[in-house]
Structures are given as structure tokens and as C-alpha cells.
VEXDREN-2710 file (C-alpha; in Angstrom, 1 decimal):
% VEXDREN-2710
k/r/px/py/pz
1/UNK/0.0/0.0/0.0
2/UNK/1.3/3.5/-0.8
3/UNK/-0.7/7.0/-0.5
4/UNK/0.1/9.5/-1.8
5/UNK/0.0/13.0/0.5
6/UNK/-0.1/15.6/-2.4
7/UNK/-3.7/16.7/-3.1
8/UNK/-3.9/16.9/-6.9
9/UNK/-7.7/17.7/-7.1
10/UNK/-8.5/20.3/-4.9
11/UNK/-12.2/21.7/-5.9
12/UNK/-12.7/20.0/-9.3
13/UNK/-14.0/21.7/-12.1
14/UNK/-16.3/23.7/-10.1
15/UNK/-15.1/26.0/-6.9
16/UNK/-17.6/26.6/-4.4
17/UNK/-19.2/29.5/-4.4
18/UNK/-17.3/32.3/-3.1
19/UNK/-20.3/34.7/-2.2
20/UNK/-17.8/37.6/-1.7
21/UNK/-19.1/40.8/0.5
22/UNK/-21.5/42.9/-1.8
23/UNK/-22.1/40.5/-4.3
24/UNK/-18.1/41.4/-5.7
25/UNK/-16.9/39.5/-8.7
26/UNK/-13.6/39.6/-7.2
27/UNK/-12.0/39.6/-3.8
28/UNK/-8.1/41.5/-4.6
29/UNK/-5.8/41.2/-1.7
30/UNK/-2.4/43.2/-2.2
31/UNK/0.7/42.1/-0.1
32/UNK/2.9/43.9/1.1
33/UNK/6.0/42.3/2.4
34/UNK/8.6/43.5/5.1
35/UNK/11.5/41.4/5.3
36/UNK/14.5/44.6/5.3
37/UNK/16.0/44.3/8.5
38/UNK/15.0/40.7/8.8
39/UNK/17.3/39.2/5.9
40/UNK/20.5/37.2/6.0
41/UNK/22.9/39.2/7.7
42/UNK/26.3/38.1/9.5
43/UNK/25.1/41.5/11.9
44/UNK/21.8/39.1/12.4
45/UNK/23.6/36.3/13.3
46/UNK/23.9/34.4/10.0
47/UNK/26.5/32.7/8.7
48/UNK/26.4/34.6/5.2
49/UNK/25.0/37.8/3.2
50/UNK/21.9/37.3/1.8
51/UNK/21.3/36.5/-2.1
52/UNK/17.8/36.7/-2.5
53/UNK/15.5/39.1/-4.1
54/UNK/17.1/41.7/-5.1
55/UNK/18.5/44.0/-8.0
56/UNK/21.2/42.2/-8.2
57/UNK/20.3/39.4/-10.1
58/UNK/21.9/36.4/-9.1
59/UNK/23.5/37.5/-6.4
60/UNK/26.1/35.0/-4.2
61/UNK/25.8/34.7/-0.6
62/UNK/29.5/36.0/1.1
63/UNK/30.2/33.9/4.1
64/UNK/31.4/35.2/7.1
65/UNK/30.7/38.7/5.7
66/UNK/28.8/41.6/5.0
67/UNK/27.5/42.7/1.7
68/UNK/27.3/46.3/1.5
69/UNK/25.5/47.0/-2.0
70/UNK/22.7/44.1/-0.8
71/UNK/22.5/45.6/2.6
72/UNK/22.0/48.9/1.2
73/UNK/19.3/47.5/-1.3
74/UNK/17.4/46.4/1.0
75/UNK/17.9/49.5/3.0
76/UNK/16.2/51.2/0.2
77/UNK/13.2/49.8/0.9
78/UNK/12.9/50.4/4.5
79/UNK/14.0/54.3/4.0
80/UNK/11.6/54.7/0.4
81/UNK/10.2/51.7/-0.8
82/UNK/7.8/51.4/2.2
83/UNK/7.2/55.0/2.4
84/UNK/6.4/54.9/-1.3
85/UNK/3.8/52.3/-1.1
86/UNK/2.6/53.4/1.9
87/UNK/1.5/56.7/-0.4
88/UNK/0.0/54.6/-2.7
89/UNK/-1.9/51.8/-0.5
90/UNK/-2.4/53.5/3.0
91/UNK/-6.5/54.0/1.9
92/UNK/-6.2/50.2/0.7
93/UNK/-7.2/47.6/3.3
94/UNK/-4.1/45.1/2.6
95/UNK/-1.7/42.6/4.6
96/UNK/1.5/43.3/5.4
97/UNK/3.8/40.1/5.8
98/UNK/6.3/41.3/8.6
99/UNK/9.0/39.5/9.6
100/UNK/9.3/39.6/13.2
101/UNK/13.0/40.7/13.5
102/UNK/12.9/43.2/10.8
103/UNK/9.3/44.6/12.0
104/UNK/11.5/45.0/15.5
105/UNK/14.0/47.2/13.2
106/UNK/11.0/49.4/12.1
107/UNK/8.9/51.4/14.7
108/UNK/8.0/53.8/12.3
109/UNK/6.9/51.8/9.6
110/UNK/5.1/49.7/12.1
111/UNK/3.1/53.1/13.3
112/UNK/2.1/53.8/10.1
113/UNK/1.0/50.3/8.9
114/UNK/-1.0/50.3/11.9
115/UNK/-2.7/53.8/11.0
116/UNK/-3.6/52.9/8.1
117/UNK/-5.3/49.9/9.6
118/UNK/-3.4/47.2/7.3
119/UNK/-3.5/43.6/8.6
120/UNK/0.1/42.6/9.6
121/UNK/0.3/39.0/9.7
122/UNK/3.7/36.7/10.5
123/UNK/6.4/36.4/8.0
124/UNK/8.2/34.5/10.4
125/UNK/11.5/35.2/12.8
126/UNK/14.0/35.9/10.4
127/UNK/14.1/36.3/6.6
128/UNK/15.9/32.9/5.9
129/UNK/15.6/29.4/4.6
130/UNK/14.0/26.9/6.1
131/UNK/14.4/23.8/3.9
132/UNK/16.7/22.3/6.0
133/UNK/15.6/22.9/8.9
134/UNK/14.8/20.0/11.7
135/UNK/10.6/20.5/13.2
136/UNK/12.2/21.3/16.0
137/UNK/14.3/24.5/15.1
138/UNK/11.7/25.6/12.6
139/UNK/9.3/25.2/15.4
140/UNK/11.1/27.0/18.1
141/UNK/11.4/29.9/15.5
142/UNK/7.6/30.0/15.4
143/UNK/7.1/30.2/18.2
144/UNK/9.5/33.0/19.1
145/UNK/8.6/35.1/15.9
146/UNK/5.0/34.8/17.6
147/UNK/6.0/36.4/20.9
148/UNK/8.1/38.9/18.9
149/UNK/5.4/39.8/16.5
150/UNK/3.1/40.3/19.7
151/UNK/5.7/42.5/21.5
152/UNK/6.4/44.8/18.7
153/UNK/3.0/45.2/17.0
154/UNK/0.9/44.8/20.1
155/UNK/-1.3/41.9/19.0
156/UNK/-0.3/38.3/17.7
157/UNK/-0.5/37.8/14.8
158/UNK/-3.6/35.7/12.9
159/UNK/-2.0/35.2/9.6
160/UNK/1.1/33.2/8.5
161/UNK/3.6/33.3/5.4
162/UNK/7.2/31.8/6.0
163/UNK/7.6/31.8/2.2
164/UNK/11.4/30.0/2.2
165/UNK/9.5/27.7/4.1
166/UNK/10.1/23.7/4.6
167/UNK/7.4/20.4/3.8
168/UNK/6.9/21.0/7.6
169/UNK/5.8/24.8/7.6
170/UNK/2.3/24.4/7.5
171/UNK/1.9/21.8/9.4
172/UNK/4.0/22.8/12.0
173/UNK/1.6/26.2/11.7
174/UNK/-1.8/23.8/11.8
175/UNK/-0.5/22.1/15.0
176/UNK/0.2/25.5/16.5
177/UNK/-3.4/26.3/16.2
178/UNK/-3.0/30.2/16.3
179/UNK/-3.5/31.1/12.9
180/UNK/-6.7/31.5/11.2
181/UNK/-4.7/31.2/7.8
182/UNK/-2.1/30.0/6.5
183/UNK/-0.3/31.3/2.8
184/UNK/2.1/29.1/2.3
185/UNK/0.3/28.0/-1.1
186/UNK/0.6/28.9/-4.8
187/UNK/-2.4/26.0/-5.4
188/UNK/-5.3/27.9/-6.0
189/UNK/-7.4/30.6/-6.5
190/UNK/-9.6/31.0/-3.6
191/UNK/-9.1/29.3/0.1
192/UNK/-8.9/25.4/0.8
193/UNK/-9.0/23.9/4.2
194/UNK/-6.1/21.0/4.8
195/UNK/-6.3/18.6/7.4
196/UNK/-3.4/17.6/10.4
197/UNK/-4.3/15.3/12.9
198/UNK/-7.2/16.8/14.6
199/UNK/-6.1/20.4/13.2
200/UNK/-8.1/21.9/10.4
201/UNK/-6.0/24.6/8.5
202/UNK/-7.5/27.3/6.4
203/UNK/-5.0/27.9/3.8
204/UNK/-5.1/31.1/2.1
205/UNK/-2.7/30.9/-1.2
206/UNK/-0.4/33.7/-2.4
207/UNK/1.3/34.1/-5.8
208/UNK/4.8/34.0/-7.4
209/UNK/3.1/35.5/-10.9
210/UNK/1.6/38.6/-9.9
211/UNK/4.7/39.0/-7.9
212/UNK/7.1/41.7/-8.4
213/UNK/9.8/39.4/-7.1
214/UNK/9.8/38.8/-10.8
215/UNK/11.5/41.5/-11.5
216/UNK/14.4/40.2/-9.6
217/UNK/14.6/36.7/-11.7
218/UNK/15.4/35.5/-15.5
219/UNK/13.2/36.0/-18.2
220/UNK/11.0/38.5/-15.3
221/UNK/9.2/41.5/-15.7
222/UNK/11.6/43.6/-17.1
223/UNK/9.7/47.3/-16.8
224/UNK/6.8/48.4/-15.0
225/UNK/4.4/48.3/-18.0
226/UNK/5.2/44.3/-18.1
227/UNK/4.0/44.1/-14.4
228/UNK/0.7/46.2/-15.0
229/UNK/-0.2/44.1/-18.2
230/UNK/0.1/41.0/-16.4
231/UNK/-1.8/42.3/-13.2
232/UNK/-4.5/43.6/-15.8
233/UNK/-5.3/40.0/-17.7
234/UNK/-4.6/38.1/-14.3
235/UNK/-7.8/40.8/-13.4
236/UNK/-9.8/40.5/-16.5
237/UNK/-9.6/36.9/-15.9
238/UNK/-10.6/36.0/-12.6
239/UNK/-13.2/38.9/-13.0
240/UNK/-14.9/37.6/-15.4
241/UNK/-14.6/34.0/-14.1
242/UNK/-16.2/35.3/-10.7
243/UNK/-15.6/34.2/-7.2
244/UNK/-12.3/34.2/-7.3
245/UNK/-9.3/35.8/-5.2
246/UNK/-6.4/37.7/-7.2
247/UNK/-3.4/37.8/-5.1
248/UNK/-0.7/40.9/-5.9
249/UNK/2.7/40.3/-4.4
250/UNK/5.2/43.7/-3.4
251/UNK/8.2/43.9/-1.7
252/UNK/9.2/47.0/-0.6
253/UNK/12.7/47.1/-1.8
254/UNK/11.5/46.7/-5.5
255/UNK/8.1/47.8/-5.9
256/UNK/8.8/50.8/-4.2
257/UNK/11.2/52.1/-6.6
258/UNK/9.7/55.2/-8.6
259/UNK/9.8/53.4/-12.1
260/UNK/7.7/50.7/-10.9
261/UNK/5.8/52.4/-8.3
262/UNK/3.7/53.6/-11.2
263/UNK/2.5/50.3/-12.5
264/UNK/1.0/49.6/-9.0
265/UNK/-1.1/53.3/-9.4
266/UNK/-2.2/52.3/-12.4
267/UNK/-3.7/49.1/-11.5
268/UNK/-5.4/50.2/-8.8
269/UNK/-7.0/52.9/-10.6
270/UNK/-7.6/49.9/-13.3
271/UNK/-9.5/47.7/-10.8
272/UNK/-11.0/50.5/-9.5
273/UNK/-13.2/51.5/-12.4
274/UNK/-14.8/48.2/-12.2
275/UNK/-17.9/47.9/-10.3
276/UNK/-17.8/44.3/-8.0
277/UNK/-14.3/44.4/-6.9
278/UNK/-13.4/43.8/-3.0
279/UNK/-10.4/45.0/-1.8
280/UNK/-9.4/43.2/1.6
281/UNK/-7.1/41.8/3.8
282/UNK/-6.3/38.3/4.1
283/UNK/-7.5/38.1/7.6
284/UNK/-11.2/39.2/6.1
285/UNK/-10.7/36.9/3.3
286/UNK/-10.5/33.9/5.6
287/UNK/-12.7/35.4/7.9
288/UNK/-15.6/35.1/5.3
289/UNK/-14.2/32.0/3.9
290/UNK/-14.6/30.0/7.3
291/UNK/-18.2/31.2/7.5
292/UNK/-19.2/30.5/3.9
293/UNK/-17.5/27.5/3.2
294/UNK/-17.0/26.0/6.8
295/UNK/-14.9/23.0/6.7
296/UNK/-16.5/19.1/6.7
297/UNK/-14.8/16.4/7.6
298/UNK/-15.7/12.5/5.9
299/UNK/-14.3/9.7/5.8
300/UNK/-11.8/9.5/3.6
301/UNK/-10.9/6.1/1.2
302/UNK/-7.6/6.7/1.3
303/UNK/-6.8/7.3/4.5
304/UNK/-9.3/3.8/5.5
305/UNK/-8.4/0.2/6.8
306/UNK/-8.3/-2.2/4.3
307/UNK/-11.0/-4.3/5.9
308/UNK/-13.2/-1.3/6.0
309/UNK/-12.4/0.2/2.8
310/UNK/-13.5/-3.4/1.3
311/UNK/-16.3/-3.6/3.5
312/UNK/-17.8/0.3/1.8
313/UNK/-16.6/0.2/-1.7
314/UNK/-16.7/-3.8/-2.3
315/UNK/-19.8/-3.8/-3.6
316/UNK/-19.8/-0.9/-6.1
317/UNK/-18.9/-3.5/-8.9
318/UNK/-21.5/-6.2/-7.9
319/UNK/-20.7/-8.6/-5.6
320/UNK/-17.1/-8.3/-6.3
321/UNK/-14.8/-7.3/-3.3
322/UNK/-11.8/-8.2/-4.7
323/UNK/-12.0/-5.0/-7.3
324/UNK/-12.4/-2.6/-4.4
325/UNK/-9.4/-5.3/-2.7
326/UNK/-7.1/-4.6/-5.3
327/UNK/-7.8/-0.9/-5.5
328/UNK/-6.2/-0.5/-1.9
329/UNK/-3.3/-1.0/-2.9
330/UNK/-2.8/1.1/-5.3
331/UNK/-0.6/4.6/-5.4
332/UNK/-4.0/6.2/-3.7
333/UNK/-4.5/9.8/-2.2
334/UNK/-7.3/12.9/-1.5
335/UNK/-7.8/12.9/-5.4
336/UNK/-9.0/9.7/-4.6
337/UNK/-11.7/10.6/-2.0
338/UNK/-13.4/11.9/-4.6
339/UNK/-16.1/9.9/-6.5
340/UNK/-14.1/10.7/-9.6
341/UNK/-10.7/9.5/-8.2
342/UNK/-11.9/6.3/-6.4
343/UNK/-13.7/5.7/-9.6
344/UNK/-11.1/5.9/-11.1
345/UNK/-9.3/3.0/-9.2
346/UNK/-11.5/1.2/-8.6
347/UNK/-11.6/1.0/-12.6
348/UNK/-8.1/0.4/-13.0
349/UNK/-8.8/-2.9/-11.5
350/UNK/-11.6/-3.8/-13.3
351/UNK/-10.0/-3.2/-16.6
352/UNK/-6.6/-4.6/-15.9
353/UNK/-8.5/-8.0/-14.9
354/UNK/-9.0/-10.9/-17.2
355/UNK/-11.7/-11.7/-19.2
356/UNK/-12.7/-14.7/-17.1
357/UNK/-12.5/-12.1/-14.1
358/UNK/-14.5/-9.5/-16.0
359/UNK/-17.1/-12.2/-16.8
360/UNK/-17.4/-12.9/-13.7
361/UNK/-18.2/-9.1/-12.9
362/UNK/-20.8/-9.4/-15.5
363/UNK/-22.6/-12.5/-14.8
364/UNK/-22.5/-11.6/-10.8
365/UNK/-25.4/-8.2/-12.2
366/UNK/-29.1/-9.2/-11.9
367/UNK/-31.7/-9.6/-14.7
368/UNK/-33.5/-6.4/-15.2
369/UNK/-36.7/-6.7/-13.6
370/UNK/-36.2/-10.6/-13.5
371/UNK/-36.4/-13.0/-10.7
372/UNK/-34.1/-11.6/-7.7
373/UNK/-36.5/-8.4/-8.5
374/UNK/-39.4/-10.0/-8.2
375/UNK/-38.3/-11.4/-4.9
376/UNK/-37.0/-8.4/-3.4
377/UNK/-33.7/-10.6/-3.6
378/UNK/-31.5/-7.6/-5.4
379/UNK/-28.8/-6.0/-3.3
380/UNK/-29.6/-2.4/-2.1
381/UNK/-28.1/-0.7/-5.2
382/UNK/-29.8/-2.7/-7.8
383/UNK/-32.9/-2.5/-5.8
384/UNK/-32.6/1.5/-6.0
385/UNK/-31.2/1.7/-9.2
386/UNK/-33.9/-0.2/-10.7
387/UNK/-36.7/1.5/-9.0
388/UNK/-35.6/4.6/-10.2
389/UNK/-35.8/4.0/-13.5
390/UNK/-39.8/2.4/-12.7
391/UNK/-38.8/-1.4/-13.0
392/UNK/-40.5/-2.2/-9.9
393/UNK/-43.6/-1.7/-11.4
394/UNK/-43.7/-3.6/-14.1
395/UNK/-47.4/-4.6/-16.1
396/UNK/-47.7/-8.8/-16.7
397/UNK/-47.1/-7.7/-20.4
398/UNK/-44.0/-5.5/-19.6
399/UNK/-42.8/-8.3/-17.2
400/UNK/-43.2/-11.3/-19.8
401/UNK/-41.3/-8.8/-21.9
402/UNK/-38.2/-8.8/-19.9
403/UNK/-38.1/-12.5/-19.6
404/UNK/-38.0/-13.3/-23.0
405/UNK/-35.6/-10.5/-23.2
406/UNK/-33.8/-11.9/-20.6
407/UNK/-33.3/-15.1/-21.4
408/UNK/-32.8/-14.4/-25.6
409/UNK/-29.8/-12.2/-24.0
410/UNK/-28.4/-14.5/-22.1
411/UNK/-28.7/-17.5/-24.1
412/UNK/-26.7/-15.5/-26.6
413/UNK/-23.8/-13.5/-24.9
414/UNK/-23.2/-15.5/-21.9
415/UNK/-24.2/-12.7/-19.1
416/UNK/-26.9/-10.8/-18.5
417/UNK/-27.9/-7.6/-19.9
418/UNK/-26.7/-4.5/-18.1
419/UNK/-27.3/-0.8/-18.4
420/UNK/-27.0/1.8/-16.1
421/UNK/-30.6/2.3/-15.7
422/UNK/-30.1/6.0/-14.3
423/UNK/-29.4/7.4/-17.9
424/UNK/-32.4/5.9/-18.7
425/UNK/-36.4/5.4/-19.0
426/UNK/-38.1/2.3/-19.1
427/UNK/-38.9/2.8/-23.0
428/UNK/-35.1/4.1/-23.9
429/UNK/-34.1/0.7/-21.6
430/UNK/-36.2/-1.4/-23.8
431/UNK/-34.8/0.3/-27.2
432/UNK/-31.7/-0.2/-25.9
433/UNK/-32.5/-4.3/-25.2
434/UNK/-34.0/-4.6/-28.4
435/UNK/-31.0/-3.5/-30.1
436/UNK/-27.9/-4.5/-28.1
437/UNK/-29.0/-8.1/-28.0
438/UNK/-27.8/-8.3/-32.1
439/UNK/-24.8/-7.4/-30.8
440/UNK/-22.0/-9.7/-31.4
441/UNK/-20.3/-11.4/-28.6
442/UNK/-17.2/-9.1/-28.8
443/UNK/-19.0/-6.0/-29.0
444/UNK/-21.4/-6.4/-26.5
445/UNK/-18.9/-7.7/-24.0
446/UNK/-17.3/-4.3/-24.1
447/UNK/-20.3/-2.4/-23.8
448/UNK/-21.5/-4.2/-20.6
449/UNK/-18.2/-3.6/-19.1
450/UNK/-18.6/0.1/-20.0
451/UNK/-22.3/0.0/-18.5
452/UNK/-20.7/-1.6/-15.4
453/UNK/-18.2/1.5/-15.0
454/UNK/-21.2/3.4/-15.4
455/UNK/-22.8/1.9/-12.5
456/UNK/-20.2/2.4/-10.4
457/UNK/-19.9/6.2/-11.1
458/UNK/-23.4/6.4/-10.2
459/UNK/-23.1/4.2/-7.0
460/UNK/-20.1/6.0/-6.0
461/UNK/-21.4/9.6/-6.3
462/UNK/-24.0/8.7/-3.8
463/UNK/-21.6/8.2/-1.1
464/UNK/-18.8/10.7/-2.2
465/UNK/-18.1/14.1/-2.9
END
């Protein structure tokens, strides 16, 4: 048995409903994020100058040194940048990403994101990588950029972004169980709830695209009128799509200089002119998420027994546990708890079988409105399925039908007939008897094994999302 922990399926095709404040298309949450002071610094304590984000492009890290050009770019946007954006944004309602150590290094900047009543949610302790950090250090950092954050801005925090984060960040955040959100997430468009342990996460996802940290990377935004193109048909799309969540990226050290600065005016006066377009922090975001789309726990197939996931699913190909025996042990994970996914292997089974095993599949199906009908002898599904489609009320003349039907069909193909009676009517059931059963063997052996797939779709979106 292996599962797989990504989660490649998220909402499907269809999102739920978003139901933004207002009746708004689109919900646009700008980040700002304030990591100077806070980066890779031998005067912080680290064993090298930092290398990341930056003008310089491609910049080395100098051990056991400082870097005075990075130092001094960074600089920039503690002593501009943020002043910059803080003209531009400070009648915005958006969330600041501090990082504890640098927000520590920045009482005024601090002041005035608080006066302009911007959410300032954790960015974590220091601006560095945690990728190969142990739980243990990456937790103690947590928790210590917690009491930080609560020291300097005079509240904890409720939001959480590590960014050079580990496999554990999230996690480790869930466990915590201080934050209503977590961004640690590129993954989507709107919020998604993960599960760890008993903890249910809200994660609310960021963005490396509508970023200007691509102005600091290869084959980037090389001029501000590349970043406001792509912010305007990243807009245009999820606007007209609807329900959806536009993240915007800034750091202060590069969108706050003055020849990008002006891509960020003109966007919001872009968005601006559109009517249905919410503005908000990430902490209202989730706030309204949580009581919109509450999270609902199930149980989950792949996260089952064997003896009970055989026990549920065994019978979703008739009488045939050893499809839903065989599925277990397959590469299985939450794409599929889905009825889509664990249709899918459940299928895979099924088809990789033999035809003696697939026969057996077949011939284990009831006559339609035959004998186990007739004395209430069918299994729960059949009994259902059949009903539904008004074979439980059959006239003598529609019932001597069937068994000559029946037993014509049988005689000739070796199983009986089978059609998934929810795509159908009585009448469109008989048409289709009528003109299967000249069917040769071949041919009609693979379109019973299709109907039986169809069946189990049916049977397994009753029970699943």
C-alpha cells in the first residue's frame, strides 16, 4: 500500500461559491512584504549575506561577511520603498507580511501600517531558509517570531507566510493552532482547508506571478508596464470567471522604486473602475471563507483500513470485493476521495483483470426486472437503481417482456444484460435491449463492461463528494 499525501484535485471543475461581501466578482488582496532588517545578515547572526531578491540578479551569498550593495538594497526599501507604497496603498485595506526581526527594526513603519489599519500578519523570525531545517528548530522559530510579533506590533498575529518555508511549515503552523490562515500556497485561486491530525487549516494561497519578485529573476518583468499588463489579464480573468481571489505580491525594496511604483497606481486605478471588486485583507478573506464555506470532515478512502475500505466500496462493482481489494493498494491519495478518483481505481482494477475475471463481474449483475427483482432478492443498489428508473412496477405484459428479453440475452452473450438504468427510462431501456442483444459477442462484452463502470460512477457519487 502507498498514498500519496499531495492533493492533486482540490475543488474539481467547479469551486464553491465564493459569495464575496456585496455581491463582488472579485476579492483583490495586495501584499505587502517587510522582510529589510530581517534578511540574512552576518550583523543578524547568520553565517552569510543574503542573495535573494534583489536587484542584483543572481547575487552570491558571502560567508562570514557583510555585503554592503545588498545591505544597502534592502535598505532602500525600508527608508523609500515602504514609504512609497505606503503613499500609494495606506486608503487600501491590505496585509502586510512582517518578519518579526525586521518589523522589530521598524517602529515607524510599524506606526504607520497600523494607522492605516493594514492587517500585519507573520512572515516569520528571520528572513531565511528553512528547507533544511529539523521541526524542532523551525518550530522554536515559530514560536519565538510569535511572541516577537506580539511585542512589537501589540497583538499576535492571525495570519502566517514563511515563504522560504520547509514540507513542515504548514503543518507545524496547523498544529500551532494560532493562525486562522495559513499562505504558504501557490495552489489555488480562492481558500482550501487542509487537514493535520485533529487540526483543520485554512490555507489562504499567495502568488509568485503577480509578484514583483519577478523582477528580480530571469526571463521576469523587465519594466513596470510588463507588471501592470500581467496584473491587468490576471484581473480581466478571474473577474470575469467570478468568485475568485487575485493575489498581488510587493516587496518594498522593488516595488517601491519610482519606475515601478507607477505600475502599482495604475492598476489600482484599473480595478478600481470596475464595479464588483473587494479589496481586503487576508484576515477578512479567511474570515468570510470560514463562514461560507466552513470545513466538513468524511471519511476518507484513502486514509481507510483495508478491511473497512473493502467492507464500503466492495460492492460498487457487484458482488465483487476483490476490485475494491485490489484498488487499496494502489498509489491512492485525496484525489481519490473523490467519486471521480476512487472511480477511477476502482476502474483500473476492473479493466486490468481478465476476461474470465470481468465475466465474472458481468454474470455476478441481476436480470433487469427478472427474478431476484421479483423477490426483493436484489442488493440495495440494484434495488434502488432499478426502482428509479420504474422497474419495480412492471405490467404482466411489460414483465413477460423482460423475460423473454432476458433469457434471448443470455442465451446468446453468456451474461446478462446490463445498463446503467439512471441514464435511462423504461422505454429508452427497452430500445436499448432490443438493439444490443444483435450485438456480437465481442462488442457487447465491451459495452457491458462500460455499463458496469457506469454503475459504479453512479453508485459512487451517492456516497462521495
Amino acid at each position: 500500500m502507498t498514498r500519496y499525501p499531495r492533493d492533486m484535485h482540490g475543488y474539481g471543475a467547479t469551486p464553491p461559491a465564493a459569495n464575496w461581501p456585496n455581491n463582488a466578482k472579485i476579492a483583490v488582496q495586495i501584499v505587502m512584504n517587510y522582510e529589510e532588517g530581517g534578511e540574512n545578515n552576518i550583523l543578524h547572526g547568520d553565517a552569510a549575506s543574503e542573495a535573494f531578491l534583489s536587484e542584483i540578479v543572481g547575487a552570491a551569498a558571502w560567508p562570514g561577511q557583510r555585503h554592503w550593495n545588498m545591505e544597502s538594497i534592502y535598505e532602500y526599501g525600508a527608508r523609500a520603498g515602504f514609504w512609497r507604497l505606503h503613499r500609494l496603498l495606506e486608503n487600501t485595506p491590505i496585509t502586510v507580511y512582517g518578519v518579526a526581526t525586521a518589523l522589530a527594526r521598524a517602529p515607524a513603519q510599524v506606526r504607520a501600517m497600523k494607522d492605516a489599519s493594514w492587517e500585519i500578519a507573520s512572515h516569520g523570525l528571520k528572513w531565511i531558509e528553512y528547507k533544511d531545517a529539523t521541526p524542532e528548530v523551525e518550530t522554536a522559530d515559530l514560536n519565538e517570531a510569535i511572541r516577537l510579533h506580539t511585542e512589537v506590533v501589540g497583538e499576535a498575529p492571525v495570519g502566517l507566510y514563511i515563504g522560504r518555508c520547509s514540507d513542515n511549515t504548514v503543518r507545524l503552523a496547523a498544529e500551532n493552532g494560532s493562525f486562522k490562515y495559513v499562505a504558504d500556497s501557490i495552489a489555488d485561486d480562492v481558500p482550501y482547508w487542509m487537514e493535520f491530525g485533529e487540526h483543520d487549516q485554512l490555507v489562504v494561497p499567495y502568488t509568485m506571478d503577480a509578484n514583483d519578485m519577478r523582477f528580480a529573476t530571469p526571463q521576469g518583468f523587465n519594466t513596470g508596464a510588463h507588471f501592470f499588463e500581467y496584473l491587468k489579464a490576471s484581473f480581466d480573468v478571474l473577474y470575469a470567471e467570478g468568485g475568485r481571489m487575485m493575489s498581488i505580491g510587493l516587496h518594498c525594496r522593488l516595488m517601491g522604486r519610482p519606475g515601478r511604483a507607477q505600475a502599482l497606481q495604475d492598476f489600482l486605478a484599473y480595478a478600481n473602475s470596475h464595479e464588483g471588486v473587494w479589496f481586503a485583507t487576508r484576515e477578512q478573506i479567511a474570515d468570510h471563507w470560514a463562514a461560507t464555506n466552513p470545513h466538513t470532515r468524511y471519511e476518507r478512502p484513502s486514509e481507510m483500513s483495508r478491511e473497512t475500505f473493502v467492507a464500503k466500496y466492495g460492492s460498487i462493482f457487484e458482488h465483487s470485493p476483490w476490485i475494491a481489494d485490489g484498488a487499496y493498494d494502489l498509489e491512492l491519495g485525496r484525489t481519490h476521495d473523490t467519486a471521480i478518483g476512487l472511480h477511477n481505481a476502482l476502474c483500473r482494477i476492473f479493466r486490468s483483470a481478465s476476461e474470465e475475471q470481468r465475466l465474472g463481474v458481468l454474470t455476478a449483475h441481476p436480470d433487469l426486472a427478472g427474478k431476484l427483482a421479483q423477490a426483493n432478492s436484489l442488493t440495495a443498489e440494484s434495488t434502488a437503481e432499478q426502482a428509479a428508473a420504474g422497474l419495480d412496477f412492471l405490467t404482466d405484459d411489460e414483465k413477460a417482456t423482460f423475460t423473454k428479453l432476458n433469457d434471448a440475452y443470455v442465451a446468446k452473450h453468456g451474461f446478462p444484460f446490463i445498463i446503467a438504468v439512471r441514464d435511462h427510462n423504461k422505454a429508452s431501456i427497452l430500445d436499448a435491449f432490443n438493439r444490443r442483444i444483435n450485438n456480437d459477442h465481442a462488442t457487447e462484452f465491451a459495452e457491458a463492461c462500460k455499463q458496469v463502470e457506469r454503475i459504479a460512477d453512479f453508485r459512487l457519487m451517492d456516497i462521495l463528494p
